[in-house]
Every structure is written in structure tokens, then in C-alpha cells.
C-alpha positions as protocol buffer text, in pm:
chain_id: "A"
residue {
  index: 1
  type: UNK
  ca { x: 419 y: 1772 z: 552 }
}
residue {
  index: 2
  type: UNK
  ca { x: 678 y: 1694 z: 312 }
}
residue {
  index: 3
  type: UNK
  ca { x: 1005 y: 1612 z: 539 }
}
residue {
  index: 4
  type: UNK
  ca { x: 999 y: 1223 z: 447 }
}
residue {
  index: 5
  type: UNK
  ca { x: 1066 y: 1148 z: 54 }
}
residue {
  index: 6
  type: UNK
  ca { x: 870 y: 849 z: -78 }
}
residue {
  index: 7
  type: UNK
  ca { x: 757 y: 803 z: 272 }
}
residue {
  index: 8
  type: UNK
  ca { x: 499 y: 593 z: 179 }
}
residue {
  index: 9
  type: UNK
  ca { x: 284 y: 256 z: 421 }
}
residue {
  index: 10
  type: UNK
  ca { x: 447 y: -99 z: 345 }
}
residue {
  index: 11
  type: UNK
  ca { x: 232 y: -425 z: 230 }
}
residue {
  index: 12
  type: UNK
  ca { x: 225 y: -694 z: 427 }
}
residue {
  index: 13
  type: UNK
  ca { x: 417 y: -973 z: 184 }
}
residue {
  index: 14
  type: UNK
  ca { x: 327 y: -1344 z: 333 }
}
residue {
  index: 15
  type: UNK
  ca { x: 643 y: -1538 z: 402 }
}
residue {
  index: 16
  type: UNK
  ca { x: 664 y: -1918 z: 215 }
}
residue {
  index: 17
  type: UNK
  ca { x: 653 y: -2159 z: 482 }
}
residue {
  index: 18
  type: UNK
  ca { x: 783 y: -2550 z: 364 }
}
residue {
  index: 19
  type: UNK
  ca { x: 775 y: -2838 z: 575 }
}
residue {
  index: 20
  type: UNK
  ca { x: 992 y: -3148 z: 514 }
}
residue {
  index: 21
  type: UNK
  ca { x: 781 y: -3492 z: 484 }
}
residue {
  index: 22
  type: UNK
  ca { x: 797 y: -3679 z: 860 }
}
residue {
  index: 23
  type: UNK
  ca { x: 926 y: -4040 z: 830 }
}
residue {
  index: 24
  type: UNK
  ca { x: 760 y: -4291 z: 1057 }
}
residue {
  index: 25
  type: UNK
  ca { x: 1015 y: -4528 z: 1051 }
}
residue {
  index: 26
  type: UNK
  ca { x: 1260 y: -4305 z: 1209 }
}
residue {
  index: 27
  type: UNK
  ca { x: 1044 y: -4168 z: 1518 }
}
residue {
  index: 28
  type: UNK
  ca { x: 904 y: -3888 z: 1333 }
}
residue {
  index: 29
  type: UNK
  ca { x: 1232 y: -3705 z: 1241 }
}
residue {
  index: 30
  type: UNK
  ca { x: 1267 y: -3462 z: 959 }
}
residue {
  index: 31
  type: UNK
  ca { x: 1468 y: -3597 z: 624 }
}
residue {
  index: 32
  type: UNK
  ca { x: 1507 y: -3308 z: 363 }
}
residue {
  index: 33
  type: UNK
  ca { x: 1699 y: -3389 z: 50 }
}
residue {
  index: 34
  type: UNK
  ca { x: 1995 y: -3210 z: -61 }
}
residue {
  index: 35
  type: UNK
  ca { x: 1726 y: -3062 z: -370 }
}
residue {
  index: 36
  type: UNK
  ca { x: 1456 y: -2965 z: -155 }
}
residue {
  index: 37
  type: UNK
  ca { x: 1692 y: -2777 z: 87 }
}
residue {
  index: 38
  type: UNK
  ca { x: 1830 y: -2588 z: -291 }
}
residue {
  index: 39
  type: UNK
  ca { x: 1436 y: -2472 z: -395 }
}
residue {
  index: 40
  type: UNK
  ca { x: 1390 y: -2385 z: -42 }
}
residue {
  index: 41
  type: UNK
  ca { x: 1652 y: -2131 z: -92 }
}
residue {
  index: 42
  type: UNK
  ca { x: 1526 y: -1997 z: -411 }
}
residue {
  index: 43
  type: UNK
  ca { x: 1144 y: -1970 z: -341 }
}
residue {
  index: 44
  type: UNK
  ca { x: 1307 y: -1772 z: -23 }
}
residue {
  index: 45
  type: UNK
  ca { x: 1488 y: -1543 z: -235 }
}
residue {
  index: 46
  type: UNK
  ca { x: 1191 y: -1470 z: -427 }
}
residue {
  index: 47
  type: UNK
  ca { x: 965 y: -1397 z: -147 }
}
residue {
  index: 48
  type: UNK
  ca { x: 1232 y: -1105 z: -72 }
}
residue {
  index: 49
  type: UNK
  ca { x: 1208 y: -971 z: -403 }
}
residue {
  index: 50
  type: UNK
  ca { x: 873 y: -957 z: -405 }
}
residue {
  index: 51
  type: UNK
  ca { x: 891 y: -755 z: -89 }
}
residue {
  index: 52
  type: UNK
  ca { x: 1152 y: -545 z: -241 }
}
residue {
  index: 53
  type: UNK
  ca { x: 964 y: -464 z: -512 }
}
residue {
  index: 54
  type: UNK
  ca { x: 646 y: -358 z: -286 }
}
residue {
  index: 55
  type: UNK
  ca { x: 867 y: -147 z: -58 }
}
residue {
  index: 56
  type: UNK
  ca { x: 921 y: 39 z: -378 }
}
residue {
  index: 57
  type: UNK
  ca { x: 567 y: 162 z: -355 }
}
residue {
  index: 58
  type: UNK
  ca { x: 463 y: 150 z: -34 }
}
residue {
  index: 59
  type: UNK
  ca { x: 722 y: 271 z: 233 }
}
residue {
  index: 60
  type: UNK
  ca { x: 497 y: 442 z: 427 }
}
residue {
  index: 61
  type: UNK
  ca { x: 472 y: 282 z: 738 }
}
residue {
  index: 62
  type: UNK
  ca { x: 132 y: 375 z: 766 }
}
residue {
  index: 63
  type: UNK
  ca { x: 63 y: 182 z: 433 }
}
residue {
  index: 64
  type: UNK
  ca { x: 6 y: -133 z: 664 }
}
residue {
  index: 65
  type: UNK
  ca { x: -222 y: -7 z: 963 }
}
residue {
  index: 66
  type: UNK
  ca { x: -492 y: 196 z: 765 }
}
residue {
  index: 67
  type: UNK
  ca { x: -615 y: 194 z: 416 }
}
residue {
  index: 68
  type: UNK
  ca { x: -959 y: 328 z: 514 }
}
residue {
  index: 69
  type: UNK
  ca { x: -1116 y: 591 z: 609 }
}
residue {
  index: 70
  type: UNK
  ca { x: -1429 y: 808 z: 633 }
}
residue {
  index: 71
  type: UNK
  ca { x: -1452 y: 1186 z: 518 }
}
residue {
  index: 72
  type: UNK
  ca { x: -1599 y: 1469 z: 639 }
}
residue {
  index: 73
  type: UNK
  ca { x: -1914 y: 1381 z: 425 }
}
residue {
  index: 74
  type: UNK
  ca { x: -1921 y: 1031 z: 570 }
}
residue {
  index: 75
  type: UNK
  ca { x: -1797 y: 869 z: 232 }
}
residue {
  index: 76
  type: UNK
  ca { x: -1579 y: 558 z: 301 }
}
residue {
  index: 77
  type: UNK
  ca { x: -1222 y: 612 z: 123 }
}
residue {
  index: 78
  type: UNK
  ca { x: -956 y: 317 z: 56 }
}
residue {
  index: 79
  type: UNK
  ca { x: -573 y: 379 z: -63 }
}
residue {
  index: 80
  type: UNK
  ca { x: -547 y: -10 z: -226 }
}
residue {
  index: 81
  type: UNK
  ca { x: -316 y: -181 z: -464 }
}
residue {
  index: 82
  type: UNK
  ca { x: -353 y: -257 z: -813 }
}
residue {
  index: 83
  type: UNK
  ca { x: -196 y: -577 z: -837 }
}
residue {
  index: 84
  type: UNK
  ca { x: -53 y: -620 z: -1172 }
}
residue {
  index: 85
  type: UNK
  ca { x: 171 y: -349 z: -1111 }
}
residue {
  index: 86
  type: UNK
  ca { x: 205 y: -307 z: -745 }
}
residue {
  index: 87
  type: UNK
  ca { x: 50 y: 21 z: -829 }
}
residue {
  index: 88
  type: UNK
  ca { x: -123 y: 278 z: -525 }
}
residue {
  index: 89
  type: UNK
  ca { x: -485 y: 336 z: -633 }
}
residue {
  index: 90
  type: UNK
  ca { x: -710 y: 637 z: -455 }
}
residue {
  index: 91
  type: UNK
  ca { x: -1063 y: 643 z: -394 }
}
residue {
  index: 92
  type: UNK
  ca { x: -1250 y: 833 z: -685 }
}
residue {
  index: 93
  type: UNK
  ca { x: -936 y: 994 z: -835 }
}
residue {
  index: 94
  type: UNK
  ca { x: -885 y: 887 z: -1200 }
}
residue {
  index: 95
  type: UNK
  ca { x: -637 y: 1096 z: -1323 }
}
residue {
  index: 96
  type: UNK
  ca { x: -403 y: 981 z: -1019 }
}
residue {
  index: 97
  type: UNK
  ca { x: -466 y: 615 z: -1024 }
}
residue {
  index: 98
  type: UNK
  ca { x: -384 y: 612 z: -1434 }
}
residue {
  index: 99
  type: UNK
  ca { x: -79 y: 822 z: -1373 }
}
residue {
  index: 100
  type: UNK
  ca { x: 68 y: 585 z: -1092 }
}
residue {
  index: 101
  type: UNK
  ca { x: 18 y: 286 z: -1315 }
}
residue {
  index: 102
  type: UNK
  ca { x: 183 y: 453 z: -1605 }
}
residue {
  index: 103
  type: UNK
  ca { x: 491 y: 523 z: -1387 }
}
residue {
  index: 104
  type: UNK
  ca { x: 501 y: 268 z: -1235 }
}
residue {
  index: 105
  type: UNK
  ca { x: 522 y: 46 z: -1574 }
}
residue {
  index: 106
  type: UNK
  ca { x: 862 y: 278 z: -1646 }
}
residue {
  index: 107
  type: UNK
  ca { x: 982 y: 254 z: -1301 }
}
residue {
  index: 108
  type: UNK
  ca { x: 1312 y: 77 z: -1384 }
}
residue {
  index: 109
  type: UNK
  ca { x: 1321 y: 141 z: -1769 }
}
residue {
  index: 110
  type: UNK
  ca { x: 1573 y: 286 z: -1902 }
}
residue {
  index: 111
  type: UNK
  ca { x: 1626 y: 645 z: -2007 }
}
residue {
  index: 112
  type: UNK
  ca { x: 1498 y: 578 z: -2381 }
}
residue {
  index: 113
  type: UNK
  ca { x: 1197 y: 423 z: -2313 }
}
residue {
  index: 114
  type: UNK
  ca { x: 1080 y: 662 z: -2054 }
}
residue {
  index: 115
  type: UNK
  ca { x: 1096 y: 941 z: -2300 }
}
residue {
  index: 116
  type: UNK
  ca { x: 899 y: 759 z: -2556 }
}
residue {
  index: 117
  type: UNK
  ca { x: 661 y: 672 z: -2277 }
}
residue {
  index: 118
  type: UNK
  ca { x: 598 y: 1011 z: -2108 }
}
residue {
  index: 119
  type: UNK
  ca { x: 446 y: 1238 z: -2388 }
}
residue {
  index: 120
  type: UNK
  ca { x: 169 y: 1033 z: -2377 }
}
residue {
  index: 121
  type: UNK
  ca { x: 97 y: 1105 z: -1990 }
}
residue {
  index: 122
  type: UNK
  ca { x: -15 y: 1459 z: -2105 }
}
residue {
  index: 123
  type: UNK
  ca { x: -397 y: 1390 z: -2061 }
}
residue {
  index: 124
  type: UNK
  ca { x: -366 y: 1198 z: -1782 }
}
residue {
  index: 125
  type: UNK
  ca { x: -146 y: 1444 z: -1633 }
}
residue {
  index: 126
  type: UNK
  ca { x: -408 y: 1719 z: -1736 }
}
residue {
  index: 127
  type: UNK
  ca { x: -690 y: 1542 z: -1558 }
}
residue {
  index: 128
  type: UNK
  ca { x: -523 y: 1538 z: -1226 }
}
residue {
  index: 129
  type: UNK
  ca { x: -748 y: 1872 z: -1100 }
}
residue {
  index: 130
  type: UNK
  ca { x: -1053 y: 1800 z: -1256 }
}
residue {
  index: 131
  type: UNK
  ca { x: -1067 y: 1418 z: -1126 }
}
residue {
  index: 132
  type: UNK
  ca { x: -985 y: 1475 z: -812 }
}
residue {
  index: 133
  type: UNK
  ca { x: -1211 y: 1432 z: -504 }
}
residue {
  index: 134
  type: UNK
  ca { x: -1308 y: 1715 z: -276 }
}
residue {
  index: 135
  type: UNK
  ca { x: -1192 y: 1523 z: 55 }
}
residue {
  index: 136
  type: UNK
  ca { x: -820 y: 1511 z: -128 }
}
residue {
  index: 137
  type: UNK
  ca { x: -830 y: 1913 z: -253 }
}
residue {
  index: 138
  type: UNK
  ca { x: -561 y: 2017 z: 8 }
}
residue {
  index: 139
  type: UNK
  ca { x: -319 y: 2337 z: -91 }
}
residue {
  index: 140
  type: UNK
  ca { x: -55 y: 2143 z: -32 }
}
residue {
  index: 141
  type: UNK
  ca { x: -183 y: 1884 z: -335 }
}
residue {
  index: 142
  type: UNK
  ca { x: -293 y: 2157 z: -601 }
}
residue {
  index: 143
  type: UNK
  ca { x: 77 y: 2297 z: -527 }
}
residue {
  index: 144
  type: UNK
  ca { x: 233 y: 1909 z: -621 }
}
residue {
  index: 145
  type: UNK
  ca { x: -23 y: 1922 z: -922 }
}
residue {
  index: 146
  type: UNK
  ca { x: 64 y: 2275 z: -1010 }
}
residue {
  index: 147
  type: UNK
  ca { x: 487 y: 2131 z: -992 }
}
residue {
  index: 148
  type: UNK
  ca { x: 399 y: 1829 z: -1211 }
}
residue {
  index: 149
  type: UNK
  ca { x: 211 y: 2028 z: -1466 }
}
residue {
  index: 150
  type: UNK
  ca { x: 519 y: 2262 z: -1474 }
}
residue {
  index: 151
  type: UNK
  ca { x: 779 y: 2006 z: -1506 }
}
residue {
  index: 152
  type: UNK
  ca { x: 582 y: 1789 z: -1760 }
}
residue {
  index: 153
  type: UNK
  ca { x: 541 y: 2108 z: -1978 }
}
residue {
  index: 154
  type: UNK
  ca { x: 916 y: 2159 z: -1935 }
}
residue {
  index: 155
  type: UNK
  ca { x: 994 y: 1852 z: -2087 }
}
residue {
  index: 156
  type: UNK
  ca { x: 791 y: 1872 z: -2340 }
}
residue {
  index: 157
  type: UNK
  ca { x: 888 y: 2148 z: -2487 }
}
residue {
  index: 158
  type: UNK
  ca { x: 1277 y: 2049 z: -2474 }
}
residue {
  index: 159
  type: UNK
  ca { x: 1210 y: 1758 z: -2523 }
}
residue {
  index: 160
  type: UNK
  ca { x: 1393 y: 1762 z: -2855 }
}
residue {
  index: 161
  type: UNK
  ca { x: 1640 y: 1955 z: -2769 }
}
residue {
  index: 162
  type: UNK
  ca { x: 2027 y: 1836 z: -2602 }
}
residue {
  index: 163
  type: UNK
  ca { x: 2000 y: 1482 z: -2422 }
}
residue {
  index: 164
  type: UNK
  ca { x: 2177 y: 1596 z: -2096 }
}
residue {
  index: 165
  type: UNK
  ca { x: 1887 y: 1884 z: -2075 }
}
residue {
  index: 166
  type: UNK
  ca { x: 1626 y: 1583 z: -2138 }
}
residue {
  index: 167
  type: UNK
  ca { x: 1768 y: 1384 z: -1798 }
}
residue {
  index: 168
  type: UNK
  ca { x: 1774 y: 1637 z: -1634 }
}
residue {
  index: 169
  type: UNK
  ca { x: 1399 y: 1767 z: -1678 }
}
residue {
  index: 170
  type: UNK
  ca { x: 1310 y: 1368 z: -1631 }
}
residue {
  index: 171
  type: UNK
  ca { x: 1444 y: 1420 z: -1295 }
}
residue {
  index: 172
  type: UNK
  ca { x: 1295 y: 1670 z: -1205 }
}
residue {
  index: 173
  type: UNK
  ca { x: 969 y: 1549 z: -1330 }
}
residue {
  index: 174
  type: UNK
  ca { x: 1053 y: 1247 z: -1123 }
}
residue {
  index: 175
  type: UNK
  ca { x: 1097 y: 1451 z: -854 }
}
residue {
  index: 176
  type: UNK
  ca { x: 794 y: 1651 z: -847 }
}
residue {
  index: 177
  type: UNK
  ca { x: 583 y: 1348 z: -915 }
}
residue {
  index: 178
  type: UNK
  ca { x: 731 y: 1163 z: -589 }
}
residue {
  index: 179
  type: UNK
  ca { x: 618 y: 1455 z: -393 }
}
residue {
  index: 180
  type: UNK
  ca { x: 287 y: 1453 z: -476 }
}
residue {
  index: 181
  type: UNK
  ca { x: 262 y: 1090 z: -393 }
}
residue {
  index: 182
  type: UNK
  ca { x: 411 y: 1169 z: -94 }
}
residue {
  index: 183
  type: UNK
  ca { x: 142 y: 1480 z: 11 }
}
residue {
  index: 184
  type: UNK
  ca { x: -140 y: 1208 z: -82 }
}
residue {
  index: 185
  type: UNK
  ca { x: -5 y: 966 z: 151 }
}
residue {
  index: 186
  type: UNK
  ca { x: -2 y: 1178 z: 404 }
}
residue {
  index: 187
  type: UNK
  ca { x: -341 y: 1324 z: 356 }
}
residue {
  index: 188
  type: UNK
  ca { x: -454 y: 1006 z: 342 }
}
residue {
  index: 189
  type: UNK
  ca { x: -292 y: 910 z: 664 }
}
residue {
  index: 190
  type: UNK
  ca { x: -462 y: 1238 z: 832 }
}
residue {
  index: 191
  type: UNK
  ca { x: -812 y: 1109 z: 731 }
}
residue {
  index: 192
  type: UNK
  ca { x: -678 y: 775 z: 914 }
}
residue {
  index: 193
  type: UNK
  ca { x: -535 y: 922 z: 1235 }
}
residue {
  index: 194
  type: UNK
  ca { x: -843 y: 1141 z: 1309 }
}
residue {
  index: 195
  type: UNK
  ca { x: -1086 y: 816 z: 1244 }
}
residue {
  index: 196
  type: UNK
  ca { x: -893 y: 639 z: 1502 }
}
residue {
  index: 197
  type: UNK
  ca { x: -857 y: 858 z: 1740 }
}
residue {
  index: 198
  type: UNK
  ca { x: -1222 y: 920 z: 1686 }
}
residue {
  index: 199
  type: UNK
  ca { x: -1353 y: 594 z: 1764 }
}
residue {
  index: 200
  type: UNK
  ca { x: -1092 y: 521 z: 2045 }
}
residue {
  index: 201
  type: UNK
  ca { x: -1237 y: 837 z: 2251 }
}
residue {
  index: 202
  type: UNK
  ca { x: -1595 y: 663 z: 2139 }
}
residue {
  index: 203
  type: UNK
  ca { x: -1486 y: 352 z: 2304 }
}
residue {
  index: 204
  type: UNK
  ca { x: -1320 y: 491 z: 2617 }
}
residue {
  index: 205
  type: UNK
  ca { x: -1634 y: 685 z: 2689 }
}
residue {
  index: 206
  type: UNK
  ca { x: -1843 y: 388 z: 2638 }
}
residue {
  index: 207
  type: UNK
  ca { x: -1628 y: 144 z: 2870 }
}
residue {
  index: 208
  type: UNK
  ca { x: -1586 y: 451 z: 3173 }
}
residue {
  index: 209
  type: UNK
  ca { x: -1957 y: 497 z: 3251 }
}
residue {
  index: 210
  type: UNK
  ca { x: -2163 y: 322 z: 2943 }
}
residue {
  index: 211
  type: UNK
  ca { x: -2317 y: 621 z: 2817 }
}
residue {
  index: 212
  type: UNK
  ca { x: -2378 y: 628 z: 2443 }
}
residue {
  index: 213
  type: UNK
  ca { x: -2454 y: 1012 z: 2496 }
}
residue {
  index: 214
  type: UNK
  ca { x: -2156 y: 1099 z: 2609 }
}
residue {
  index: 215
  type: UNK
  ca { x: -1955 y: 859 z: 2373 }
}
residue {
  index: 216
  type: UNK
  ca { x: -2125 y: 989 z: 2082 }
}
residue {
  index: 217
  type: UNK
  ca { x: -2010 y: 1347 z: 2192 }
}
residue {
  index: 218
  type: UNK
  ca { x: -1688 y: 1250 z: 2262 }
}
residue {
  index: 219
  type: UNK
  ca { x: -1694 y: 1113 z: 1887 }
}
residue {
  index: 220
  type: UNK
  ca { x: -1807 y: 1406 z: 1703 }
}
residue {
  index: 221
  type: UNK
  ca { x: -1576 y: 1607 z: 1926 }
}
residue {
  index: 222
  type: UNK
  ca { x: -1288 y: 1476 z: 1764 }
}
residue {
  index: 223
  type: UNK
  ca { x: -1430 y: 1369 z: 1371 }
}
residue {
  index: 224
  type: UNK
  ca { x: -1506 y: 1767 z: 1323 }
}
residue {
  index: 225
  type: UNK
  ca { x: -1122 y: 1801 z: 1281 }
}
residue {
  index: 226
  type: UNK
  ca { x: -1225 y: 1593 z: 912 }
}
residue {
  index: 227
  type: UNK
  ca { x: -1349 y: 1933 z: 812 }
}
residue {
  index: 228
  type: UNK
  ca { x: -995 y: 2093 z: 845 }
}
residue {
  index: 229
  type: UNK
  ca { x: -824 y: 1869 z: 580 }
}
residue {
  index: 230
  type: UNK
  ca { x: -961 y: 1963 z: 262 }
}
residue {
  index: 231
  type: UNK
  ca { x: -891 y: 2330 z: 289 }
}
residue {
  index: 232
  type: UNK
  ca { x: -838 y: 2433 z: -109 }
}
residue {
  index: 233
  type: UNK
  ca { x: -1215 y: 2371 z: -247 }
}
């Protein structure tokens, strides 16, 4: 489960489209000035960045072909963006969502302001169990959890301590934070592939003989493999 790093869905970024003014006079031909070819070229380059700056959030390429889902329970689930900070969000999981927007906001600082920043993650880091939904309670999760925990506590407590030893706990912090975002992504992307392939057997039932019977077995043939996700409740 964890052979991709950061291997996270992308977000669709809409390209800028400009079109130059059509001149009657001259049998409908296009006549862009010199300045409007010059702001073409910079609203261009900031479309990129913007999709630079998602990629850094969403690689997965799942990201883009399913952000719902429905659990074992029948509760529908979303993995959405908060847009002010291009942050991932989960369905029902507080401690996670506050903790991705809070690294997120440090992202690119630099290494001062990211250890003034993280000793106050420790509640939020703290809540991550206790917030967390049943249909995300995995082993493979309450392992990442268990890592953070560790290397937040590790940091802490040298936090005061040489300045090389300091970067090198933030890293690994770092690190054990991107794998948990990682194991959620592809939990999430579990819940997705099982839906799908649920309804498509639904669907091919339906359009071989018409049978809703059938189709309906053919559905709850393949959703019971929901149950199978969540295995550490």
C-alpha cells in the first residue's frame, strides 16, 4: 500500500482561454496587439502555477476520477478541497482535515517558522484517533498515526536542543506525515474502486437479460468486499 510517496489524485485546473476581437473591415481576420499578445503570456503562466501548486496536493491520479464514495454502512464519503489553501479535507475526520490545513499553511516556509508553527499541532495531532471515522480505521492508518505521534513527540522534546538534531526530526516528521496522507488516499481510492466496479457489474447484468434480480445480486456480490477495508475497529 505504501510503494508510491505523495501519490496522491490531481485537480482538474481550467485552462484561460482569450480570443482576439474580429475586425469586420478586414473579412473577419484576427488583429491582436503587441500588449494583448504580452498579458496573454502572463495570465498563461499563472494558470501553470496554479496547477503547480495543486499538483502539490493532489498527485494522485485517482484525485480526478473519484472523490465519492459509499461505505460499508451506506454513508456517502467525499475526499474535497478546501480552497483557501488547496488543502485535502476527509469526510467526518476533524483531527485530519485541521492537521492538513496547518501543514499545508507551512508548506514552503522556511525552517524557522515551521518550528514556531508545529508545537502548536499537538492537539490536533492528538485528536487524530479519536476523530477518526470507522470506515477510515485501517491498520495500516493507526500505524501512520502511531509514526506521527512518535515523531511529533520526538521533536518536541529536542526541540530545544542542537539545530541540526531539530531538521532532522522535522524531516522525519515530514516524512511520517506524507505517509499517512498517502495510506488515506489510498483507502479512499479502495472505497472508490469497489463502488465502481460495483455498479458496473449492476449495469452489465441489467443490459444482458434486464433482470433487476440478478443485477441486484451481482451488486451486493461485489459491495460486500466494503466490509474488508476497515479492518482495525
Amino acid at each position: 500500500m505504501k510503494n508510491l510517496k505523495n501519490a496522491i489524485g490531481l485537480i482538474t485546473i481550467t485552462g484561460l482561454l482569450f480570443t482576439s476581437c474580429m475586425d469586420d473591415k478586414k473579412n473577419n481576420q484576427s488583429n491582436m496587439t503587441d500588449s494583448e499578445t504580452s498579458q496573454d503570456v502572463k495570465l498563461d503562466a499563472n494558470s501553470k502555477a496554479m496547477s503547480s501548486n495543486s499538483d502539490k496536493v493532489l498527485t494522485n491520479k485517482n484525485m480526478s476520477n473519484g472523490n465519492t464514495a459509499t461505505t460499508k454502512s451506506g454513508d456517502v464519503v467525499t475526499r474535497s478541497i478546501n480552497t483557501k489553501v488547496n488543502a485535502m479535507q476527509i469526510s467526518g475526520w476533524d483531527g485530519f482535515n485541521k492537521l492538513f490545513i496547518q501543514m499545508k499553511k507551512i508548506e514552503d516556509a522556511d525552517f524557522k517558522t515551521k518550528s514556531a508553527a508545529i508545537p502548536n499541532m499537538g492537539s490536533i495531532i492528538g485528536s487524530l484517533q479519536s476523530t477518526r471515522p470507522d470506515w477510515m480505521k485501517t491498520e495500516e492508518i493507526t500505524e501512520d498515526i502511531e509514526d506521527v505521534q512518535k515523531e511529533y513527540n520526538e521533536y518536541i522534546k529536542e526541540q530545544n536542543g542542537k539545530e541540526k538534531r531539530n531538521v532532522r526530526n522535522l524531516e522525519e516528521l515530514s516524512e511520517a506525515y506524507d505517509d499517512l496522507v498517502e495510506e488515506i488516499n489510498e483507502t479512499f481510492d479502495e472505497y472508490v474502486k469497489i463502488n465502481r466496479k460495483a455498479n458496473e457489474e449492476y449495469k452489465e447484468e441489467i443490459m444482458d437479460d434486464g433482470d433487476v434480480d440478478d443485477a441486484r445480486e451481482e451488486y451486493n456480490e461485489e459491495i460486500k468486499k466494503l466490509n474488508k477495508v476497515a479492518d482495525d475497529k
